[in-house]
VEXDREN-2710 file (C-alpha; in Angstrom, 1 decimal):
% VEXDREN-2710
k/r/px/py/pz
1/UNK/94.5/138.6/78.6
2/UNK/92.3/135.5/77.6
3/UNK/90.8/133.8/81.0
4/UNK/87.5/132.6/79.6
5/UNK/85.6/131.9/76.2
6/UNK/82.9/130.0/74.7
7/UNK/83.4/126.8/72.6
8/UNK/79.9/125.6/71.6
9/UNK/79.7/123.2/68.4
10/UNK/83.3/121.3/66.8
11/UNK/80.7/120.5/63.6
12/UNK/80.3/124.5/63.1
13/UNK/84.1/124.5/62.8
14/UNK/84.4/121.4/60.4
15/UNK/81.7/123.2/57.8
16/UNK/83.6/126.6/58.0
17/UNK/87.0/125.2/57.7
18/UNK/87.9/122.9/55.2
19/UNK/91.8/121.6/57.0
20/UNK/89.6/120.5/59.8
21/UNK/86.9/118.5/58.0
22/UNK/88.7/115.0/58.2
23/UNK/90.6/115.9/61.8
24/UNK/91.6/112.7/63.6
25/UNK/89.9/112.2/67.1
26/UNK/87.2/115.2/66.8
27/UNK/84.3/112.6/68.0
28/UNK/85.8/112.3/71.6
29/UNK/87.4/115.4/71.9
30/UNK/84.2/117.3/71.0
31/UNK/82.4/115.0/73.8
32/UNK/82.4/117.7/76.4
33/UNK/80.8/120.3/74.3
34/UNK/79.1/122.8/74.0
35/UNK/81.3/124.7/76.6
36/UNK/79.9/128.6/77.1
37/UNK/82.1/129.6/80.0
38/UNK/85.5/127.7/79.4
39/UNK/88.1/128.4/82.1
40/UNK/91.9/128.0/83.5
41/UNK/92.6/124.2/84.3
42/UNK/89.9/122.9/82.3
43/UNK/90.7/120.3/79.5
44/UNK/89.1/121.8/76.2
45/UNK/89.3/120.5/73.0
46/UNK/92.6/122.3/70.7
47/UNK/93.8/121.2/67.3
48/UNK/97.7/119.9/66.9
49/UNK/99.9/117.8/64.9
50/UNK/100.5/114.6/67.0
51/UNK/102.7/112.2/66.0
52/UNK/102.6/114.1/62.4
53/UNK/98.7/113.8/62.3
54/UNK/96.5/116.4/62.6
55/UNK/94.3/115.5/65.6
56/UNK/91.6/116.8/67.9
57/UNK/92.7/116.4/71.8
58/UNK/91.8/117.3/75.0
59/UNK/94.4/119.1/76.8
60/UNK/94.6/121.2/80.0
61/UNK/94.4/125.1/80.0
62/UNK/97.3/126.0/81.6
63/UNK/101.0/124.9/80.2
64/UNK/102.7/122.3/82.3
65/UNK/106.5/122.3/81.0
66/UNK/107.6/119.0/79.9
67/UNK/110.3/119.5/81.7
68/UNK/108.8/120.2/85.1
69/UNK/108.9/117.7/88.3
70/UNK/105.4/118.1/88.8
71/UNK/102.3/118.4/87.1
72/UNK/101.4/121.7/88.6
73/UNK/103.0/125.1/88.1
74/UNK/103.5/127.7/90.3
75/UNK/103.2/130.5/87.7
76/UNK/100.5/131.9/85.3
77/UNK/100.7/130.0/81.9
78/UNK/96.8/130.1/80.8
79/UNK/98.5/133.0/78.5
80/UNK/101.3/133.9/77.2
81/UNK/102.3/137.2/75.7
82/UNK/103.3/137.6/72.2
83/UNK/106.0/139.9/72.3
84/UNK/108.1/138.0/74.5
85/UNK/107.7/134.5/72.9
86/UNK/111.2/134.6/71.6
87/UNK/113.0/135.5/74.4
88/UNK/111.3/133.4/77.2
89/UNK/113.2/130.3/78.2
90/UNK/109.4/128.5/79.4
91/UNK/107.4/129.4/76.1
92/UNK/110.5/129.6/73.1
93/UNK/111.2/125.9/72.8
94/UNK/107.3/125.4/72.5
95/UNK/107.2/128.3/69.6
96/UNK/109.4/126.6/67.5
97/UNK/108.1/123.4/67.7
98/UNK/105.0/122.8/69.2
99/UNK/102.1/125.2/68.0
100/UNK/98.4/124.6/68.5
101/UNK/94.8/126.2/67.7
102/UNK/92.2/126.6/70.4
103/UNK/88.6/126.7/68.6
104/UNK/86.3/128.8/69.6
105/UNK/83.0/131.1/69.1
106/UNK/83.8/134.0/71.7
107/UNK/85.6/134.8/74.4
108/UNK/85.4/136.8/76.9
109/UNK/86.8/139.9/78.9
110/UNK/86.3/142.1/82.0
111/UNK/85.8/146.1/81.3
112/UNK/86.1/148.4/83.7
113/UNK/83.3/150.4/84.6
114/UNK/82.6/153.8/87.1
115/UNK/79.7/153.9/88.9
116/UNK/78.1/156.4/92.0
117/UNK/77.5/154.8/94.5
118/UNK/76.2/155.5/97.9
119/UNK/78.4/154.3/101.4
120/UNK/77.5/155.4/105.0
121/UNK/75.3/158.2/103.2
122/UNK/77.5/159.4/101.3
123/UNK/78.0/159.2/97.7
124/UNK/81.2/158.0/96.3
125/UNK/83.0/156.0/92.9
126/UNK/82.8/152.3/92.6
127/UNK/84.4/150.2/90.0
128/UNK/82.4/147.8/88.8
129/UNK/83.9/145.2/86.3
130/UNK/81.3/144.6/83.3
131/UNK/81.8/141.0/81.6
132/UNK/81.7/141.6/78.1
133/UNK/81.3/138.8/75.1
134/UNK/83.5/139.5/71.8
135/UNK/83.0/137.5/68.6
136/UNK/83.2/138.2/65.0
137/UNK/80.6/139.9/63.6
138/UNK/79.1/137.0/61.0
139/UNK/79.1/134.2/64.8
140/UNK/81.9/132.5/62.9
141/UNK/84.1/130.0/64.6
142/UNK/87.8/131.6/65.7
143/UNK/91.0/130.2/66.0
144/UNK/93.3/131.1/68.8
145/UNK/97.0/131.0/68.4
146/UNK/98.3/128.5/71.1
147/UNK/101.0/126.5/72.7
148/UNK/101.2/123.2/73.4
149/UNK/103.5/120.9/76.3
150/UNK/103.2/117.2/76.9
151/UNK/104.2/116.3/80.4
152/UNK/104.8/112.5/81.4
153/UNK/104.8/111.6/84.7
154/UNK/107.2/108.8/85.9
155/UNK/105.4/106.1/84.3
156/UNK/105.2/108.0/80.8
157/UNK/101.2/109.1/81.0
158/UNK/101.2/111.9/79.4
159/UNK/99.2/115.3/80.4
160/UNK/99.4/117.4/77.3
161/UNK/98.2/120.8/78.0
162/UNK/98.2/124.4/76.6
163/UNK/98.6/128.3/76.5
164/UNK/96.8/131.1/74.5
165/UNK/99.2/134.0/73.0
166/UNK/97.9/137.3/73.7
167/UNK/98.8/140.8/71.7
168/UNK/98.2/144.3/71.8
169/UNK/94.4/144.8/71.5
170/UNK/92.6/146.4/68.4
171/UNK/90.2/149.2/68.3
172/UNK/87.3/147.7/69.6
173/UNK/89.1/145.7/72.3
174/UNK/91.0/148.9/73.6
175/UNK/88.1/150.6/75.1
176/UNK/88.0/146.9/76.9
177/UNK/91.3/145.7/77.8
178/UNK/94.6/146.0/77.3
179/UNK/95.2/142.8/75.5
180/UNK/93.3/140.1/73.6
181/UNK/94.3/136.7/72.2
182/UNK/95.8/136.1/68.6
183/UNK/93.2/135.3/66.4
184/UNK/94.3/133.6/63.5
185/UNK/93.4/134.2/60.1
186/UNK/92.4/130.5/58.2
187/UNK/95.2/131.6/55.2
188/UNK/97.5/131.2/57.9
189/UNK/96.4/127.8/60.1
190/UNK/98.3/125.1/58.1
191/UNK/101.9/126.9/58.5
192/UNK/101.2/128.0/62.3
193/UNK/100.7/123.7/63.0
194/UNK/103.4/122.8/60.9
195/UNK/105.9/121.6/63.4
196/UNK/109.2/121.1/61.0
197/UNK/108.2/125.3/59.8
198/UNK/110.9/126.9/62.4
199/UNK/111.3/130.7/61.4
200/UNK/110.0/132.3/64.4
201/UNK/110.7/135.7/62.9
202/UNK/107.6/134.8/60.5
203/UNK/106.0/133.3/62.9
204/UNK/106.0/136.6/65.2
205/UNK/104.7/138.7/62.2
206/UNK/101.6/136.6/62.4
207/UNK/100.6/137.4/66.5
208/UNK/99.0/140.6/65.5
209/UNK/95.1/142.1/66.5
210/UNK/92.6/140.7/64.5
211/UNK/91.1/143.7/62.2
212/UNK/88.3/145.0/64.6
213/UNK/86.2/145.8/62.2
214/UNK/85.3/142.2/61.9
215/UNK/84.7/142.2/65.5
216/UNK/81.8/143.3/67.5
217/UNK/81.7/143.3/71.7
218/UNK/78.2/143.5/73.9
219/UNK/77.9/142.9/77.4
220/UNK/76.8/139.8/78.9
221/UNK/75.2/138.6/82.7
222/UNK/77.3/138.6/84.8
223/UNK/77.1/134.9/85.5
224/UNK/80.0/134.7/83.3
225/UNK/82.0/136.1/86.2
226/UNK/81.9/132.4/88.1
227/UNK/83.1/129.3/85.9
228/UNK/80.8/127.1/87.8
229/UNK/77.8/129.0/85.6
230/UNK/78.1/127.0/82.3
231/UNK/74.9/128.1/80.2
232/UNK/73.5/129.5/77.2
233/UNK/72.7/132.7/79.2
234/UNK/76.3/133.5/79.9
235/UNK/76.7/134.2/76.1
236/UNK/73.5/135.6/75.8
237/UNK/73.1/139.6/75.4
238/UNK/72.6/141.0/78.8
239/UNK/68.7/142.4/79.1
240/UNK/68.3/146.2/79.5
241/UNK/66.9/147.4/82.7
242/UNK/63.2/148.5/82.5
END
């Protein structure tokens, strides 16, 4: 799962990757940032071929199918799992054809934690959920491997929104969750937004965990935890207790 992350400077994304230096559009849709607690629903900044330029657009988190009657949908599509890409009659016409990256310098994820606590006088096990920041270990920029739908409503303004693929997690995100979003490589960026490129079965050999050892993981306040909390502190290192 991928339900938050940080998004902080488009400029730091531009100097590390060379296919996004000249990126149509990147003044406005880097307006909004920096963004250190990006959630479901909220209209972030992704990278996709447009009308066969590659642009910088805002776009909702959280796939509306072009084809829906409404804007709104009435299922989870914030993510959407690897494995079953192929085979899913919502997110297969969109993996063919209509594949996005979603920049960004961490994300987040919830880890389950066991603590003693005391109820009534007695003491007893509470699980505590401990918000914990991943990035890779040099603070590069990473790209998420996404999907992208534009839905028109009757008068043909468009809503273009998105989804982030999740996989099977890597060593340092097991101990974590059970799942973390694609990551992809930079070797690999120009062929995942190439929109006439249709050979899925290459495509899928791409969704894999990012190597963990380029990873690292610490835990983080948990202001995180509420999206209204938009700071520096929620990707800050969370203090030890004294």
């Amino acid at each position: 799962m991928c339900g938050r992350y940080a998004f902080i400077s488009g400029r730091n994304v531009q100097k590390t990757y060379d296919l996004f230096r000249n990126i149509q559009n990147a003044a406005e849709a880097f307006k909004s940032l920096p963004r250190y607690n990006a959630a479901p629903m909220q209209r972030l900044p992704v990278f996709a071929v447009r009308d066969n330029v590659l642009t910088a657009e805002i776009m909702q988190w959280w796939l509306v199918p072009h084809w829906s009657k409404t804007n709104k949908t009435e299922f989870s599509t914030f993510n959407a799992k690897a494995e079953t890409l192929e085979k899913s009659k919502l997110y297969s016409p969109y993996f063919k054809g209509s594949r996005c990256l979603v920049p960004a310098d961490a994300f987040y994820e919830w880890k389950k934690t066991t603590a003693t606590g005391d109820k009534d006088g007695k003491k007893q096990e509470v699980v505590e959920k401990q918000p914990m920041c991943i990035r890779l270990n040099d603070e590069a920029p990473i790209l998420f491997a996404g999907l992208f739908s534009v839905w028109k409503d009757p008068e043909g303004k468009e809503l273009p929104t998105f989804t982030i693929i999740t996989t099977q997690p890597n060593e340092l995100m097991a101990s974590i969750h059970n799942r973390m979003p694609v990551i992809l490589p930079e070797k690999h960026f120009e062929q995942w937004l190439d929109r006439d490129f249709k050979d899925t079965e290459k495509l899928q050999k791409l969704l894999v965990p990012y190597p963990a050892g380029t990873m690292k993981a610490y835990r983080v306040s948990r202001l995180v935890s509420n999206s209204r909390n938009d700071s520096p502190e929620c990707l800050e290192p969370e203090k030890a207790n004294t």
